[in-house]
C-alpha positions in Angstrom: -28.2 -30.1 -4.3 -25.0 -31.5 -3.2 -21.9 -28.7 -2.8 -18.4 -29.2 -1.9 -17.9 -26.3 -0.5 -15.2 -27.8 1.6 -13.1 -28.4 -1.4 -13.3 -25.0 -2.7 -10.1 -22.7 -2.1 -11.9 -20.1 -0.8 -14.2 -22.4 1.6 -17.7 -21.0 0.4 -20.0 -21.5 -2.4 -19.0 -19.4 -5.0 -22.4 -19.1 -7.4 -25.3 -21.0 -4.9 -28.0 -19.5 -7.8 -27.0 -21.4 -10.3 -26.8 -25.1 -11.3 -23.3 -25.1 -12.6 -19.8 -25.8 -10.6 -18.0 -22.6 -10.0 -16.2 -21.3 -13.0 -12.0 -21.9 -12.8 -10.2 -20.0 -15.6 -6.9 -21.1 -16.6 -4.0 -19.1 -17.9 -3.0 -19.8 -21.8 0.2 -20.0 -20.8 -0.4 -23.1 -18.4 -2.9 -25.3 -20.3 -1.3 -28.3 -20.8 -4.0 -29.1 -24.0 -2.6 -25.5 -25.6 1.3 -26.0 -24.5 1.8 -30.4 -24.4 4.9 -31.0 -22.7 6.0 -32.8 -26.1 6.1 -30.2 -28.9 3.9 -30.9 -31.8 5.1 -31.5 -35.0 8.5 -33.0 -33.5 10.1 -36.4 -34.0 9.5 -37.2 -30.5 5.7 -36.2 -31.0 5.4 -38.3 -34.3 6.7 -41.5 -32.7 4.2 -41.3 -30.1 1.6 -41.0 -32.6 2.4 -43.7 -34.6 2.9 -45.7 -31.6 -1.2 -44.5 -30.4 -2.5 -44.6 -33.2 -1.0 -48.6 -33.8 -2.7 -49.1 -30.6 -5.8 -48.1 -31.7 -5.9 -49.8 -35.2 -5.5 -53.1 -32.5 -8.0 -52.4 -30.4 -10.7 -51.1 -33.3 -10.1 -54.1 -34.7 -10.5 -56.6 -31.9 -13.9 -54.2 -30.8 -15.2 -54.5 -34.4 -13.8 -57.6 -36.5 -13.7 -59.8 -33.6 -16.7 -58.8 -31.6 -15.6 -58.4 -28.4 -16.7 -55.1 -27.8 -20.9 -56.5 -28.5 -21.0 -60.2 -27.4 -21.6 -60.8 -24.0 -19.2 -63.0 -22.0 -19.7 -65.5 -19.0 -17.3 -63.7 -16.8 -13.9 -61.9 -16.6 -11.8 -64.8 -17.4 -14.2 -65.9 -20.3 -13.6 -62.3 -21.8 -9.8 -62.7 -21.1 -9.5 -66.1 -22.6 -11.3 -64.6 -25.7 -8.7 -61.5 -25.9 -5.4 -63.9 -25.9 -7.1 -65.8 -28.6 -8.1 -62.7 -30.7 -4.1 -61.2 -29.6 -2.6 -64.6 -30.9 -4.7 -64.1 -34.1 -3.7 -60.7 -34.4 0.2 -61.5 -34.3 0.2 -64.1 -36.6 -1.5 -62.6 -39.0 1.1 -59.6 -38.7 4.1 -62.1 -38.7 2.7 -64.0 -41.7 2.9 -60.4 -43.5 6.0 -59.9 -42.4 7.5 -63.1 -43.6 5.9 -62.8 -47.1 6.9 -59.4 -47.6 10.6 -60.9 -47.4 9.8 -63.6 -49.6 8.2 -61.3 -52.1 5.3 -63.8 -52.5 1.6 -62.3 -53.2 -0.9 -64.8 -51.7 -0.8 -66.7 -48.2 -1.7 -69.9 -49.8 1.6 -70.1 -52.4 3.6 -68.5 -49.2 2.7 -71.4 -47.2 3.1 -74.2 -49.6 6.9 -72.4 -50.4 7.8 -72.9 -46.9 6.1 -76.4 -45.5 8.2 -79.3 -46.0 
C-alpha cells in the first residue's frame, strides 16, 4: 500500500482501514465547477463556447474523417506531417465556403469554373 502521508496537512494517515484516499470536502461557495470565474449564461461565457466547441468540431473531424486518431504512424514527425496536411485541407475547404457564400453560387464545381481564367 503506498501512503503519502507526508503530503497530508495533518502529517498522518487519516483512514489506514480503508482503500480509498482521505476524504477532502469543499465549501459550495469555493468550487470552482459550481461558481466558474466566467458567469454562465454571459456574453463572455458564450464566446468561449463557441470558440471550444469550433475547436472540437476540428479536432472530431481530423480524429474521425481523416483517421488520424486509428492509423498508426512511423514516428512523431510522420504524424505531424500528416496533421499539416489534414490542417491545410481543413482551411481550404472552409475558405472555399467562404468565397462561395459571397458569390451566391451552390456547387464547388460551377464556383470554380466562375472564377479560373
Amino acid at each position: 500500500m503506498v501512503t503519502h502521508s507526508d503530503e497530508c496537512p495533518l502529517g498522518v494517515l487519516c483512514s489506514p482501514d480503508t482503500k480509498h484516499a482521505p476524504v477532502v470536502y469543499v465549501k459550495t461557495r469555493d468550487d470552482p465547477r459550481l461558481y466558474p470565474p466566467v458567469r454562465r449564461g454571459s456574453s463572455q461565457y458564450k464566446k468561449l463556447m463557441n470558440l471550444r466547441s469550433g475547436c472540437e468540431r476540428s479536432n472530431a473531424q481530423k480524429k474521425e474523417v481523416y483517421g488520424l486518431g486509428s492509423r498508426p504512424c512511423r514516428s512523431d514527425t510522420h504524424f505531424l506531417i500528416r496533421l499539416y496536411l489534414v490542417s491545410i485541407i481543413e482551411h481550404a475547404k472552409a475558405w472555399l465556403a467562404e468565397d462561395m457564400k459571397e458569390s451566391d453560387a451552390s456547387n464547388p464545381a460551377d464556383f470554380l469554373k466562375a472564377s479560373s481564367p
